[in-house]
C-alpha positions as CSV (number, residue, x, y, z in Angstrom):
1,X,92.8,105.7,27.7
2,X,90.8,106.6,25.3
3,X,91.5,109.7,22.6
4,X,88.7,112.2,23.9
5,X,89.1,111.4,27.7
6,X,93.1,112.0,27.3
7,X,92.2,115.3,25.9
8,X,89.7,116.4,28.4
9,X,92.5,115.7,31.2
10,X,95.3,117.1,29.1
11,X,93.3,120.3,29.1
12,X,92.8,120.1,32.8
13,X,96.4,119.3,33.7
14,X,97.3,122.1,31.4
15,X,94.9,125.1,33.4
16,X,96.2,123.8,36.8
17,X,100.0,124.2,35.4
18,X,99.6,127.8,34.4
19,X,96.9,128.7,37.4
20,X,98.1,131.3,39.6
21,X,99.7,130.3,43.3
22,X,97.0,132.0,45.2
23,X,96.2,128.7,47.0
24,X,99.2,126.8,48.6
25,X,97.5,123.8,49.6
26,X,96.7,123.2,45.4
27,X,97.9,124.2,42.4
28,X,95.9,127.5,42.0
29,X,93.0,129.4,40.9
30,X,93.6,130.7,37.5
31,X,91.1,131.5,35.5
32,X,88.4,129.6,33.3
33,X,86.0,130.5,30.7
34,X,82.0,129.7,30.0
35,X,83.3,127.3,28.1
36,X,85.2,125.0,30.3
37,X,82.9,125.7,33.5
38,X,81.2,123.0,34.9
39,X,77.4,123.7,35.7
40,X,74.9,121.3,37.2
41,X,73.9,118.6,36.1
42,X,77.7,118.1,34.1
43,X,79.4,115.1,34.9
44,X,83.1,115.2,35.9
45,X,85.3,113.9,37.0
46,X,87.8,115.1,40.3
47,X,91.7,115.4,40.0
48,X,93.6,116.0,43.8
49,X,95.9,119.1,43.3
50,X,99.0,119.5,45.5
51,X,102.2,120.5,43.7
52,X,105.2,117.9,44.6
53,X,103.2,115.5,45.8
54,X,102.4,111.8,44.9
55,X,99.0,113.0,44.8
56,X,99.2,115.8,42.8
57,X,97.1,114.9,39.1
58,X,95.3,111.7,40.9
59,X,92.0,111.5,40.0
60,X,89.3,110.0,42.9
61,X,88.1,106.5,43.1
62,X,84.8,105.4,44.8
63,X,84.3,102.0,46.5
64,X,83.8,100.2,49.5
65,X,81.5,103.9,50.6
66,X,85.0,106.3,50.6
67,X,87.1,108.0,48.5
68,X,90.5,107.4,47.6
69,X,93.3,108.6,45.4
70,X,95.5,106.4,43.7
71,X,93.7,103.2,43.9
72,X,94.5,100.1,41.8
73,X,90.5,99.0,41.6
74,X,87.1,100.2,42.7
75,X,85.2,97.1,41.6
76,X,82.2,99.5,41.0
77,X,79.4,97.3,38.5
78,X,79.2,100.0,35.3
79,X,76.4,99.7,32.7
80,X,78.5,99.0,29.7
81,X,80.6,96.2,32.2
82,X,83.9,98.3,32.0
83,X,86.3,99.1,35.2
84,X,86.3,102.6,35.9
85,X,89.7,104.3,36.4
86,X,87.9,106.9,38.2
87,X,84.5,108.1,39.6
88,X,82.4,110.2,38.0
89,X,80.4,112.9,39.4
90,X,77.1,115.2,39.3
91,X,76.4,118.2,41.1
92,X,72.2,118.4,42.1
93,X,70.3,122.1,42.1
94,X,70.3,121.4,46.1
95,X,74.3,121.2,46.1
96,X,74.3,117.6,46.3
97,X,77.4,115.4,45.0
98,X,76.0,112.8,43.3
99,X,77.9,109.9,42.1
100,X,77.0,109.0,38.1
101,X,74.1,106.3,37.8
102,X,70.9,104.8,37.5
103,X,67.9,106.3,39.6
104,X,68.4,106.6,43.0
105,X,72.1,108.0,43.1
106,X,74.8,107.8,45.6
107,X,75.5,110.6,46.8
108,X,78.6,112.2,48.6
109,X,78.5,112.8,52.5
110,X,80.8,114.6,54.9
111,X,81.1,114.2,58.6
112,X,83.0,117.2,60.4
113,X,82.0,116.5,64.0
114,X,84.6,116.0,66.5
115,X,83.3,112.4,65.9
116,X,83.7,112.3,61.9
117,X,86.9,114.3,61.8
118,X,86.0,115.1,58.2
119,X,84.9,111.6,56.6
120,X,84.6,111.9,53.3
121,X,82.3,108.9,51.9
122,X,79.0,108.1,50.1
123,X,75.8,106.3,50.9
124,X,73.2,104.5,48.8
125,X,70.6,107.2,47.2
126,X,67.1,105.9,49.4
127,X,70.0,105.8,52.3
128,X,69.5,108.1,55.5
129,X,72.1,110.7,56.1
130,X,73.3,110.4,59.8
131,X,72.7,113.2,62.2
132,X,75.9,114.7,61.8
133,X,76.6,114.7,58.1
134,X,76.5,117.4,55.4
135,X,75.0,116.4,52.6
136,X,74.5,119.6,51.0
137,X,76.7,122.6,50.3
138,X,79.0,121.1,47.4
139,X,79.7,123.6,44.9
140,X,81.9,124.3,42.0
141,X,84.0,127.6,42.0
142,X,85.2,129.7,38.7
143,X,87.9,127.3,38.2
144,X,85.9,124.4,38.9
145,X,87.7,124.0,42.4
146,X,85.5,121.8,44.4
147,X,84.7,123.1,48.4
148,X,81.7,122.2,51.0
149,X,80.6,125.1,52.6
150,X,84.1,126.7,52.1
151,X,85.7,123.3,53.2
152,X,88.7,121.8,50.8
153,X,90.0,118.4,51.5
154,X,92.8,116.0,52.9
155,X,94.3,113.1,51.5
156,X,96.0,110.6,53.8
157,X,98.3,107.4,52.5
158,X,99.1,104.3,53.2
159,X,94.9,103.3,53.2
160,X,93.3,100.1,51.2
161,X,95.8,98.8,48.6
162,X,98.0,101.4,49.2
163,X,95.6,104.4,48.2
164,X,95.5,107.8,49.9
165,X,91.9,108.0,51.5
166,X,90.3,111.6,51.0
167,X,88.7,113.5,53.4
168,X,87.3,116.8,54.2
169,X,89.2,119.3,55.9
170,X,87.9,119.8,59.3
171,X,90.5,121.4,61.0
172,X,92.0,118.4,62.2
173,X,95.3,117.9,60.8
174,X,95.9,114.2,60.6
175,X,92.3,113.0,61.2
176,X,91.6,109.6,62.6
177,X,94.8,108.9,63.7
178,X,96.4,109.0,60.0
179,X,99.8,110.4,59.8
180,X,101.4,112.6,56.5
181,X,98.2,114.3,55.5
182,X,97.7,116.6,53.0
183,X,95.7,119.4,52.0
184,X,94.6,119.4,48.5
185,X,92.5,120.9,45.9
186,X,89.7,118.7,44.4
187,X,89.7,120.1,40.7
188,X,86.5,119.1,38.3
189,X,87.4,117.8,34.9
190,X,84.2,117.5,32.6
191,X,83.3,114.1,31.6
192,X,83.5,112.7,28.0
193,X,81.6,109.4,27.2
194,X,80.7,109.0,30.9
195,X,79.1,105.6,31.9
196,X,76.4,104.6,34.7
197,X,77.9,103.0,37.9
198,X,77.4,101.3,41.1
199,X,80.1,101.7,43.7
200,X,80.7,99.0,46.3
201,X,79.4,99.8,49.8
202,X,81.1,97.5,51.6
């Protein structure tokens, strides 16, 4: 990893240690500064919070149009022809999540019908959003705790090369018929030396 990357995440692993335990389902809020906040337009990165569990410090992964924790390989297509050990992230004016790369982005989706159950995925940026997904409402809090419209997320195991698939919290405890779920904070690290990528679709 390299030197300035393990220092950005150092510094994040080191404000989620000392937050405060206002929210059980993560790590807590703490506090943060001008300096550390992530505005838009920032690129980040997202690390899964969730104190005593495998997941807890995982940073998301993009590929095959979902999100996933702990996954070995995204086989996204990057401008500089690296492999990505995570995804990396914009946030839009409009409170879209945009995934980092050339003109027209991915971008982040969430379905919380009774249908979706909270998918979690992404779509390809001239893509049309279904009826029933929310593509807008993504926003960073003071601690750079990502929610949609108040929403945090899930993350369930045993998906795709033995990942945890994320997915937003709709109120369903173990959505699509996935069993040990769990409720975690998705925590923004800023981006150092980010590169341009295409995740898989498919």
């Amino acid at each position: 990893m390299p030197a300035a990357k393990f220092i950005a995440l150092a510094t994040a692993l080191l404000g989620a240690v000392s937050a405060s335990p206002c929210k059980p389902t993560g790590s807590g809020s703490g506090s943060n500064s001008t300096d550390t906040f992530i505005s838009t337009g920032t690129t980040f990165s997202l690390m899964a919070l969730r104190s005593g569990s495998e997941v807890h410090f995982q940073t998301f992964s993009a590929a095959k149009g979902s999100f996933f924790l702990a996954l070995p390989s995204s086989n996204a297509t990057c401008t500089d022809g690296s492999e990505p050990d995570s995804a990396t992230f914009t946030l839009s004016e409009d409170g879209e999540l945009l995934l980092y790369g050339e003109e027209p982005q991915q971008k982040a989706f969430a379905d919380r019908s009774g249908m979706g159950q909270g998918k979690f995925g992404y779509m390809g940026g001239n893509d049309t959003a279904g009826t029933r997904w929310e593509t807008t409402g993504f926003e960073l809090d003071e601690t750079n705790d990502l929610t949609l419209n108040g929403a945090e997320f899930l993350a369930c195991p045993n998906s795709i090369d033995s990942a945890w698939s994320v997915w937003m919290n709709a109120g369903v405890e173990n959505p699509a018929g996935n069993e040990g779920c769990l409720g975690i904070m998705a925590r923004a690290v800023k981006a150092t030396d980010p590169v341009m990528c295409e995740y898989t679709t498919s």
